[in-house]
C-alpha positions as CSV (number, residue, x, y, z in Angstrom):
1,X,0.0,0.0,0.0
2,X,1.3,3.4,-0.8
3,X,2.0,6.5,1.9
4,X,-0.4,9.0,2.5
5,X,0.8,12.3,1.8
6,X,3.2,14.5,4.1
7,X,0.5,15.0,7.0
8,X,1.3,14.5,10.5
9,X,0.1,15.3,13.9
10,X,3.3,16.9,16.0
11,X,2.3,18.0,19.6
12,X,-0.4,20.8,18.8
13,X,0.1,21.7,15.4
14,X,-0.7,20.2,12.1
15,X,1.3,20.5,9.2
16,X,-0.5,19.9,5.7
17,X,1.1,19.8,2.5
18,X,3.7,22.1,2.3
19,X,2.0,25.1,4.1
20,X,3.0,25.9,7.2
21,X,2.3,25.2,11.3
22,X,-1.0,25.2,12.3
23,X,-2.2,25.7,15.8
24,X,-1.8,28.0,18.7
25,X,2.2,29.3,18.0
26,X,3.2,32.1,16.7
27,X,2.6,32.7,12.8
28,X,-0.8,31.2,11.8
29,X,-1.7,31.8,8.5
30,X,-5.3,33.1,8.3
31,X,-7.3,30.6,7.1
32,X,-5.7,27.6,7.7
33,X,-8.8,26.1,9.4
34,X,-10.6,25.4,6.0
35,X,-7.6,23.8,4.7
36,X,-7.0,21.8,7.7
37,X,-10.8,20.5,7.3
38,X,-10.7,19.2,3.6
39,X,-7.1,17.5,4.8
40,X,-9.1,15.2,7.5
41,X,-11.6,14.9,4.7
42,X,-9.5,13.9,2.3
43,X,-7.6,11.5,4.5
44,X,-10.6,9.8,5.8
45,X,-11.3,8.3,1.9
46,X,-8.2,7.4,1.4
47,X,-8.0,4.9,4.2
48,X,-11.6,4.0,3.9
49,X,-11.2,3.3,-0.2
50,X,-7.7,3.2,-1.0
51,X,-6.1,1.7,1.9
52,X,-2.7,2.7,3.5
53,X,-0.1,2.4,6.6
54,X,0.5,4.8,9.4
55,X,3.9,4.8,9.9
56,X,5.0,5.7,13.6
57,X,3.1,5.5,16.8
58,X,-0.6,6.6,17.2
59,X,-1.9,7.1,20.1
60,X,-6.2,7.7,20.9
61,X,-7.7,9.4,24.0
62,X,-11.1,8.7,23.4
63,X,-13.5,6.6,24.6
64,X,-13.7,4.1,22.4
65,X,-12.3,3.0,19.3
66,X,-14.3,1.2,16.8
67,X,-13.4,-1.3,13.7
68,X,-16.4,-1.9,11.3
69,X,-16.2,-4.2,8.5
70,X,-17.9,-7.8,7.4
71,X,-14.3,-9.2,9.1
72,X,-12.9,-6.2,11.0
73,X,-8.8,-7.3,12.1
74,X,-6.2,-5.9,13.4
75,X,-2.5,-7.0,12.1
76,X,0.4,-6.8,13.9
77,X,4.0,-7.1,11.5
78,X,7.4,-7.6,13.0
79,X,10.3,-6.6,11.3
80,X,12.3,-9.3,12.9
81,X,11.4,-12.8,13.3
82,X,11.7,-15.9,11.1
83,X,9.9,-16.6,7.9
84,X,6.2,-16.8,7.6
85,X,6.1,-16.1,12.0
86,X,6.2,-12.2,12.1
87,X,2.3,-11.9,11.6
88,X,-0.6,-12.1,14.0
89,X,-3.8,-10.9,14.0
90,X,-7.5,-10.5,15.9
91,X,-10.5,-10.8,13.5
92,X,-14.5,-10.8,14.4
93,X,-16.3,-13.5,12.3
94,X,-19.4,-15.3,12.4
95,X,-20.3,-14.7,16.3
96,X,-16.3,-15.5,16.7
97,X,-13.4,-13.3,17.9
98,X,-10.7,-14.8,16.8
99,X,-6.7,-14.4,17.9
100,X,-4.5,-16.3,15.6
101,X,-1.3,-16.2,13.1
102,X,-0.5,-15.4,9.6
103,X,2.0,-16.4,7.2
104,X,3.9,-13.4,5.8
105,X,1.9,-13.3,2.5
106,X,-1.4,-12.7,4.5
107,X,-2.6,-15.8,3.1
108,X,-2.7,-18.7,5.4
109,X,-4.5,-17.9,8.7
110,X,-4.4,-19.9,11.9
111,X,-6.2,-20.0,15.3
112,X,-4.9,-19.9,18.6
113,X,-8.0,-18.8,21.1
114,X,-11.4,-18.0,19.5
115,X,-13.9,-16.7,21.8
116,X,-17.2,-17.7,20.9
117,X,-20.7,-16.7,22.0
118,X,-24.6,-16.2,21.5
119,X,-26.1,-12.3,22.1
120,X,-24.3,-11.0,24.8
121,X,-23.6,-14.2,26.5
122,X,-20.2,-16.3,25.9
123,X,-20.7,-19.8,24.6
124,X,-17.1,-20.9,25.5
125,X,-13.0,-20.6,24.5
126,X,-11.5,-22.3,22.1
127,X,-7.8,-23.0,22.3
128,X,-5.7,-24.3,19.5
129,X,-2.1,-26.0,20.4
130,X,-0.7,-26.6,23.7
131,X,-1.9,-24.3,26.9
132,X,1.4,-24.2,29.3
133,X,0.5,-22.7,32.8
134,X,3.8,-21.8,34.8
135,X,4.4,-21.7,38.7
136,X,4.3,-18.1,39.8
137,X,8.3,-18.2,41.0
138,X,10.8,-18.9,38.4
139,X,8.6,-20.3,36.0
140,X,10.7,-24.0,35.8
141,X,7.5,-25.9,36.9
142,X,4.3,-25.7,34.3
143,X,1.7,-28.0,33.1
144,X,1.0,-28.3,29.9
145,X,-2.7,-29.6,28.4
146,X,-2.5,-30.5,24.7
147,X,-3.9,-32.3,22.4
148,X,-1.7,-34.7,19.8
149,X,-4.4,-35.0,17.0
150,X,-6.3,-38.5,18.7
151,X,-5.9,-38.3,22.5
152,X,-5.6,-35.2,25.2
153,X,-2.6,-34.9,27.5
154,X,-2.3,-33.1,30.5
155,X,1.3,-33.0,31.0
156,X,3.5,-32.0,34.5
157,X,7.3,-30.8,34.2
158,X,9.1,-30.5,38.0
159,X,5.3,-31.1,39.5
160,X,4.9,-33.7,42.1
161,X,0.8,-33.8,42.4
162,X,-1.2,-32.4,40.3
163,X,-4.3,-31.3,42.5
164,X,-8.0,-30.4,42.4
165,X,-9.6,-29.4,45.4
166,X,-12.9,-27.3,46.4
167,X,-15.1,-29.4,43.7
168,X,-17.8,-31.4,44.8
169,X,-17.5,-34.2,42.1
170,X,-15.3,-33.9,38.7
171,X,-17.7,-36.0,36.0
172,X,-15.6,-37.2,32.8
173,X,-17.7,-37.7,29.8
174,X,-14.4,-40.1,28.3
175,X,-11.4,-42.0,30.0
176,X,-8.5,-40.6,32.2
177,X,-5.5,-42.5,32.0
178,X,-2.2,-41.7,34.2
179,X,0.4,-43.5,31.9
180,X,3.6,-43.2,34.0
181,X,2.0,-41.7,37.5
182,X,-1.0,-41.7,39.4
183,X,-4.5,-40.7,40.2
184,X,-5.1,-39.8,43.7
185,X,-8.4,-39.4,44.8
186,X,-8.4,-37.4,48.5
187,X,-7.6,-37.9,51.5
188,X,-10.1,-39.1,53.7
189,X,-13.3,-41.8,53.4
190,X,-15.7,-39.4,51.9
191,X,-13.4,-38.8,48.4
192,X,-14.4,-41.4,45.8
193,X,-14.0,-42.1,42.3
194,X,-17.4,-42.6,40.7
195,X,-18.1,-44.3,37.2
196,X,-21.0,-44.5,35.6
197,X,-22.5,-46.6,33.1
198,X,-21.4,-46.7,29.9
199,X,-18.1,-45.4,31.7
200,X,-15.3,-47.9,32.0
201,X,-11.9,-47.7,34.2
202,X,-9.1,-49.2,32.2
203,X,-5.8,-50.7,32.5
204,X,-2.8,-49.9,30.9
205,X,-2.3,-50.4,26.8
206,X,0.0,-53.2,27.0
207,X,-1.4,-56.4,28.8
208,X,-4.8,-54.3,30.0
209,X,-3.9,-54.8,33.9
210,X,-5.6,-52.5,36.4
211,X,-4.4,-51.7,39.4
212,X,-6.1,-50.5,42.4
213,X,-4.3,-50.2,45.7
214,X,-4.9,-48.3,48.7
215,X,-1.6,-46.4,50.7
216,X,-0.3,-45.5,54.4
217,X,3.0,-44.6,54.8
218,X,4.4,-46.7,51.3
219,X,2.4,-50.2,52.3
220,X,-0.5,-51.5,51.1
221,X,-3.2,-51.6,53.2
222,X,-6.7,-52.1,51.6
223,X,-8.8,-50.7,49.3
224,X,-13.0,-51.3,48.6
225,X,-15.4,-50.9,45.7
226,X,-18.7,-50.8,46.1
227,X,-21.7,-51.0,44.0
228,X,-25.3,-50.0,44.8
229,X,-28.1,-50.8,42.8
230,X,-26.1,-53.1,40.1
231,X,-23.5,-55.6,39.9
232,X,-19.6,-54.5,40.3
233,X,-18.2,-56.8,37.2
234,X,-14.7,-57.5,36.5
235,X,-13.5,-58.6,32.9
236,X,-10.4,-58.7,30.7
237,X,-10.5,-59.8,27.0
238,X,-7.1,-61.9,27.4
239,X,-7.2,-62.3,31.2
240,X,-8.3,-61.9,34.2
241,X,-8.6,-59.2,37.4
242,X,-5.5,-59.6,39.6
243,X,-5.6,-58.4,43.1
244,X,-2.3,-58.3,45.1
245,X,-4.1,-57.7,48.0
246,X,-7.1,-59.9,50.0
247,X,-10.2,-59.6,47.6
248,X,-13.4,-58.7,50.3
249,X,-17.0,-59.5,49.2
250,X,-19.1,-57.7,52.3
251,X,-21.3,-59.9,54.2
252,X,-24.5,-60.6,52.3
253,X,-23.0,-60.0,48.6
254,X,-21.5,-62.4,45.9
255,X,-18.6,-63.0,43.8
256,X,-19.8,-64.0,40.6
257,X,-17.2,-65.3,37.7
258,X,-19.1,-65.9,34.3
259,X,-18.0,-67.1,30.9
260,X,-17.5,-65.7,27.8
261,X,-21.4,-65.5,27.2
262,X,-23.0,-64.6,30.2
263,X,-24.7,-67.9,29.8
264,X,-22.8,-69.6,32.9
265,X,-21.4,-68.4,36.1
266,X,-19.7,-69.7,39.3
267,X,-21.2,-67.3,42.7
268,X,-19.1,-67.1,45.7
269,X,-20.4,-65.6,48.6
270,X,-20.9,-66.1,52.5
271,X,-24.9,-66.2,53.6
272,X,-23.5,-65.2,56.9
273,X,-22.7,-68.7,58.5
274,X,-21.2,-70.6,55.3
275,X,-19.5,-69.8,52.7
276,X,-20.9,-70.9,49.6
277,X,-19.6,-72.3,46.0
278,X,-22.9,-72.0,43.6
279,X,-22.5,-73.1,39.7
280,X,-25.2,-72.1,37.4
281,X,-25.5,-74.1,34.2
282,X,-22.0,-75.7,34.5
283,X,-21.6,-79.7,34.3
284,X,-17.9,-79.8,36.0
285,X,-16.1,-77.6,38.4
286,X,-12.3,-78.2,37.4
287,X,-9.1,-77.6,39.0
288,X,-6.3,-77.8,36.8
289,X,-2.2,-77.3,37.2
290,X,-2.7,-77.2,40.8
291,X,-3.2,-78.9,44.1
292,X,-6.6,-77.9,45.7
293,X,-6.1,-78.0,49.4
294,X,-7.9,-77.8,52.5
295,X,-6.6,-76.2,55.6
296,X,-8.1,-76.6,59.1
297,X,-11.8,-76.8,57.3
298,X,-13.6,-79.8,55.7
299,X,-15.0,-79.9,52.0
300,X,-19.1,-80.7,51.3
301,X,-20.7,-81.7,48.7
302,X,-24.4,-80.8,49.4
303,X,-27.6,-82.0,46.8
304,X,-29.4,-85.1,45.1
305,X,-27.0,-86.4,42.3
306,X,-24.0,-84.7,43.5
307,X,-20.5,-86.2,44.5
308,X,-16.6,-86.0,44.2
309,X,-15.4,-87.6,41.2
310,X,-12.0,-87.8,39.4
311,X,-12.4,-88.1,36.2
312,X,-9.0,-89.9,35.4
313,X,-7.7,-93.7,35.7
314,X,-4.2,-92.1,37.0
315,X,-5.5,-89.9,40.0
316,X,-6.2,-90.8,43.3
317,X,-8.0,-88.9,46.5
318,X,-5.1,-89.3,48.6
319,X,-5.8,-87.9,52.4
320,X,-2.5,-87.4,54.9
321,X,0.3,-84.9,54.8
322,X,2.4,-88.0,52.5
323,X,-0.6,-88.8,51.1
324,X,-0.7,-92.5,52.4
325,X,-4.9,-92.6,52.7
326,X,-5.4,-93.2,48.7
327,X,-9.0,-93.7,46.8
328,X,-8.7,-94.6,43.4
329,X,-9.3,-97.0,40.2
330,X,-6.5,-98.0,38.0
331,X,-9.1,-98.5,35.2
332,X,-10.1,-101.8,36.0
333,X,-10.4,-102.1,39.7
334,X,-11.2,-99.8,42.9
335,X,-8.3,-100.0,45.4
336,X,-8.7,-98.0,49.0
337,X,-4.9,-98.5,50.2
338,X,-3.3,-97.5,53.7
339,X,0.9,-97.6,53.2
340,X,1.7,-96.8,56.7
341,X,0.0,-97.6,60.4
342,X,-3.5,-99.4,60.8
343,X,-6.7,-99.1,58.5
344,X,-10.1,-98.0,60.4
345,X,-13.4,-98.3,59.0
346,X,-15.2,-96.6,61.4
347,X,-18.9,-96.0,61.9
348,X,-19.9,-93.5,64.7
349,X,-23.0,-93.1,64.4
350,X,-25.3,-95.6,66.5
351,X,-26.0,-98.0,63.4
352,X,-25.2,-101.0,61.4
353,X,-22.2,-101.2,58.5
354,X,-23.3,-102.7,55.2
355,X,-21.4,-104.2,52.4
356,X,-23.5,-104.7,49.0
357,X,-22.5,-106.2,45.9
358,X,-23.8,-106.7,42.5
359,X,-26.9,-104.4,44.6
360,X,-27.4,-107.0,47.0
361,X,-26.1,-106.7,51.1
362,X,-23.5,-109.6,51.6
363,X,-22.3,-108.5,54.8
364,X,-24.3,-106.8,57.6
365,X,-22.7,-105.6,60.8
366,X,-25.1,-104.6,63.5
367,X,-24.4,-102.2,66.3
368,X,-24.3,-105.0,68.8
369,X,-21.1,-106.2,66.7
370,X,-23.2,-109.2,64.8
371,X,-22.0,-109.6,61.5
372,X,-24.5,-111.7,59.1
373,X,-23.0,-113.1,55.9
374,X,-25.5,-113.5,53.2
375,X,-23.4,-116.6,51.2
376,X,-20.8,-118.6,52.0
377,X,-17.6,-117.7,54.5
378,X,-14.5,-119.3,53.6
379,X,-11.3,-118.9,55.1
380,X,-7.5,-120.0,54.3
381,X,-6.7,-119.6,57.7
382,X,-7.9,-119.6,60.9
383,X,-11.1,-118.5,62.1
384,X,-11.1,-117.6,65.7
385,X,-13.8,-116.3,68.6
386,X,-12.1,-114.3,71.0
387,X,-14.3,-113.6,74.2
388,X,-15.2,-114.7,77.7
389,X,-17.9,-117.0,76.1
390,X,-16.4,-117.7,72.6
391,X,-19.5,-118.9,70.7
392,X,-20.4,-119.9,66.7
393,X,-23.9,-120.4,66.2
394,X,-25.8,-121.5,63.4
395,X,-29.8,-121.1,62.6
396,X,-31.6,-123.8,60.3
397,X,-33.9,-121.3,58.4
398,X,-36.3,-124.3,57.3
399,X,-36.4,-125.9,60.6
400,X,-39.8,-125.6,62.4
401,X,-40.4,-123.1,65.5
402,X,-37.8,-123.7,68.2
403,X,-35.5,-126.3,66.5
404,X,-33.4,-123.7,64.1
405,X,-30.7,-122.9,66.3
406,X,-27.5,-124.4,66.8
407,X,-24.3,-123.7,68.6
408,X,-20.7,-124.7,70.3
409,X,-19.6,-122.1,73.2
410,X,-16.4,-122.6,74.7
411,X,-17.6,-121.8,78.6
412,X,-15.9,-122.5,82.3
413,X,-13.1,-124.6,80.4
414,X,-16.1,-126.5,78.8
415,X,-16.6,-126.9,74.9
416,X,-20.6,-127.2,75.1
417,X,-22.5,-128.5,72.1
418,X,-26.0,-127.3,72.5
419,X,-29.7,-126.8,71.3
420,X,-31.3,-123.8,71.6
421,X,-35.4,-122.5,71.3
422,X,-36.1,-119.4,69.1
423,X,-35.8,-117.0,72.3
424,X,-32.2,-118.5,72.9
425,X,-32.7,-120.8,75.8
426,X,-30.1,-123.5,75.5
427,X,-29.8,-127.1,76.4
428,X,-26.4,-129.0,76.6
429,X,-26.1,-132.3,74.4
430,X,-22.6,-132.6,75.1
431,X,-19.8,-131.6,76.6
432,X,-16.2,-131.9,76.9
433,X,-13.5,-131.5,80.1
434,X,-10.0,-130.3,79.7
435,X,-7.1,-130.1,82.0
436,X,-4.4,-128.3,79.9
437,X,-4.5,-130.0,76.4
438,X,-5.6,-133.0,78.0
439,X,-9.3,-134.0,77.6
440,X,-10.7,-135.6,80.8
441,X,-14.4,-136.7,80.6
442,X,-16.9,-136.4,76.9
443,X,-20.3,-136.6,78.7
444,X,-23.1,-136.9,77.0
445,X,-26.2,-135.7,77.9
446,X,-29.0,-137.3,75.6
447,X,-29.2,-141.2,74.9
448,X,-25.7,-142.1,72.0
449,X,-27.0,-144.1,69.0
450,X,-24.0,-145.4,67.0
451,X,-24.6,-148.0,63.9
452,X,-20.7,-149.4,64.3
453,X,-19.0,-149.1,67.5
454,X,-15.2,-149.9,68.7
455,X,-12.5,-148.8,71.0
456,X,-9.0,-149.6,69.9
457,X,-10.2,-151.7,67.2
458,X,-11.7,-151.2,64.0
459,X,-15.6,-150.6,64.5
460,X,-18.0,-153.3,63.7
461,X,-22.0,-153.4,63.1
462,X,-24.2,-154.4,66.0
463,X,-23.2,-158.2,66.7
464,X,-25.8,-160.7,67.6
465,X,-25.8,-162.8,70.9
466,X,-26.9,-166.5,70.4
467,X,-27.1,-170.0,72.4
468,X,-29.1,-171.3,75.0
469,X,-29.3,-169.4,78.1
470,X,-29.6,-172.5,80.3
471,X,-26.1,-173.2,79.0
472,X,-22.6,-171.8,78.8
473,X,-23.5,-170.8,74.8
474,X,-24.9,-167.6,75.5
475,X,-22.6,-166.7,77.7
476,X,-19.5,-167.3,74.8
477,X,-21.1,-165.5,71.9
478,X,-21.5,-162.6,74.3
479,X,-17.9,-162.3,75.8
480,X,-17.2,-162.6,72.0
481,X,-19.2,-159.9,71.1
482,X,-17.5,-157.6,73.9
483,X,-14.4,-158.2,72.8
484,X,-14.8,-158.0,69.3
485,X,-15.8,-154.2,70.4
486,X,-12.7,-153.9,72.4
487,X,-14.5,-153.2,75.7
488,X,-13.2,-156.7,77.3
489,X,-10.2,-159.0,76.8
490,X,-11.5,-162.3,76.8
491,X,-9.7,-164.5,78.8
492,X,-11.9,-167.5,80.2
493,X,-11.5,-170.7,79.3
């Protein structure tokens, strides 16, 4: 743009064209007033059609100074500076005032703050680039909030915490990430950190782990999350939540770990006596990689159809810090093996042990300590009756009332056969005497009916006793007949 004319304002006189001074010295040329007019006139056109640049300092007293165009601007130009960052400029447009750069060409604009609004009343700020806010001291400590084209960044340089205090609640519309500090939220057990649905609190980029921890004085102490109205859910597409600390479900409420679906679910909770283990449309509960131990507690399994089962030919339920209690089936056949001490099966409840097989009770041992075998009892060995009264019995189940029962009781050094009624009354048939391993006396006790019959010799039938009474004939063939069982020696003549 070209200069205006020689016209300038010095102090309090004007000088126009080449006339003379103008004001209140000495010298005034009469009627320098009219000229002075069409001047001021003249250069008022000139900058409103033809444009121009006041060169030197301007200064205005009045009130107010006013810019009127479609874009009204102000330019400021340095004469120092690097290439295309020597220009800046404010411009109203389109409800906007707008502070912001030019290149040196006046062609490329750029934005720094607009400040928009609606009638009188602001509508908000926007900044473009980084905002830095220094301490107040040196200036060596500022924050810096920026955005890099997908995410913002609030950023601290020589800053310890960065704090906000006096607020009732801060409400984020998107995620806040600390990526190499922290977020501390207060003080005391009224500050909280409040997310609400569709919200979500995040891990970190790499393997998505959250951590929550709670602090005093450096350690870890405890932290607690708390839901009211919903569920508190914890999920990971390629894991799982890890606590470092005790996890704590409050009295009343449940841990519940689903699948991928939200079709099944495992609930763990306490119902304020027990602590409870619920699966909801799940066939097995597996432990895998692991030992599952218990530790001054028992394990339950509680509901019709329910049980323990290992589901392998190689395990075994072993009980005993060495494990020498084992349970197991090698894929043929069930073994329940002791390796060290003595094997109980105990029943401490006042009732009977059974012992079924093939679905039918083989062995029943009463509380009274009667065992009844259904079949036979064979034994390789010895069987022995250990008591005062050592007794075997047996009942004829075919026999009619009060002839079924048997038995041989070893009593007072006596080995008593005897008979016995239905109600157990018994009756000696025989018995036997001992002194040491010495027998002394068989008695019997009901009439002895023997078809052959010998002592010392071999037994013969009944013999018969013949010849005349009246003679010595009868008298041979019986001595004969004694001997010949070996209850006389014969020796007449």
């Amino acid at each position: 743009m070209a200069l205006i004319p020689p016209r300038r304002i010095e102090r309090d006189r004007f000088f126009l064209g080449g006339g003379g001074p103008v004001g209140g010295g000495a010298g005034t040329a009469p009627g320098v007033h009219t000229h002075l007019e069409a001047d001021i006139t003249d250069l008022k056109a000139y900058l409103q059609l033809a444009g121009g640049t006041l060169t030197g300092e301007v200064s205005f007293t009045n009130a107010k100074t006013r810019l009127t165009n479609v874009d009204p601007s102000l330019i400021w130009k340095q004469t120092g500076g690097a290439a295309d960052e020597k220009t800046w400029r404010i411009t109203a447009r389109t409800n906007q005032l707008r502070f912001g750069t030019l290149n040196d060409a006046e062609s490329v604009a750029g934005n720094q703050m607009v400040f928009n609004r609606s009638g009188t009343s602001p509508l908000r700020i926007d900044l473009y680039g980084a905002v830095r806010m220094l301490d107040a001291g040196a200036g060596t400590d500022h924050g810096e909030f920026s955005h890099d084209g997908t995410d913002f960044n609030l950023a601290m340089t020589n800053t310890t915490d960065y704090n906000i205090t006096g607020l009732t609640s801060l409400v984020l519309g998107g995620a806040i990430a600390a990526t190499a500090g922290r977020i501390n939220i207060g003080a005391d057990a009224s500050s909280s950190l409040v997310i609400g649905e569709p919200s979500t609190l995040r891990g970190n980029s790499q393997d998505g782990s959250l951590v929550l921890h709670g602090e005093d004085s450096g350690a870890i102490v405890s932290f607690t999350i708390s839901s009211t109205g919903a569920n508190l859910a914890f999920s990971g597409a390629s894991g799982a939540a890890q606590f470092a600390i005790p996890l704590e479900v409050n009295a009343g409420k449940t841990l519940r770990i689903r699948d991928t679906t939200n079709a099944d679910w495992g609930l763990f909770s306490h119902d304020g006596t027990d602590f409870n283990l619920a699966l909801t449309n799940t066939t097995d509960y597996n432990i895998t990689g692991a030992n599952l131990s218990l530790l001054n507690g028992d394990l339950f399994i509680l509901g019709a159809g329910l049980g323990l089962r290992v589901l392998t030919d190689t395990g075994k339920v072993r009980v005993g810090l060495s494990g020498d209690g084992q349970f197991y089936h090698d894929g043929t056949n069930t073994f329940l093996l002791n390796n060290t001490g003595t094997m109980f099966l105990w029943n401490q409840a006042n009732t009977a042990m059974r012992f079924y097989t093939n679905g039918l009770l083989r062995l029943d041992i009463t509380n009274a300590g009667d065992a009844v075998f259904s079949g036979n009892l064979e034994a390789n060995g010895v069987i022995s009756a250990v008591s005062a009264t050592p007794t075997f019995r047996w009942r004829e189940t075919d026999a009619a009332a009060d002839n079924r029962e048997w038995d041989l009781v070893a009593d007072a050094e006596q080995l008593k056969l005897r008979v016995l009624n239905d109600l157990f009354s018994a009756n000696n048939v025989m018995t036997v005497d001992r002194t040491g391993n010495t027998v002394d006396l068989v008695n019997f006790l009901a009439p002895v009916q023997v078809s052959t019959f010998g002592v010392g010799v071999t037994p013969i039938s009944v013999p018969t006793v013949t010849g005349s009474r009246g003679a010595n004939a009868a008298l041979a063939s019986l001595l004969t007949a004694l001997a010949n069982y070996g209850l006389i020696t014969d020796s007449s003549s």
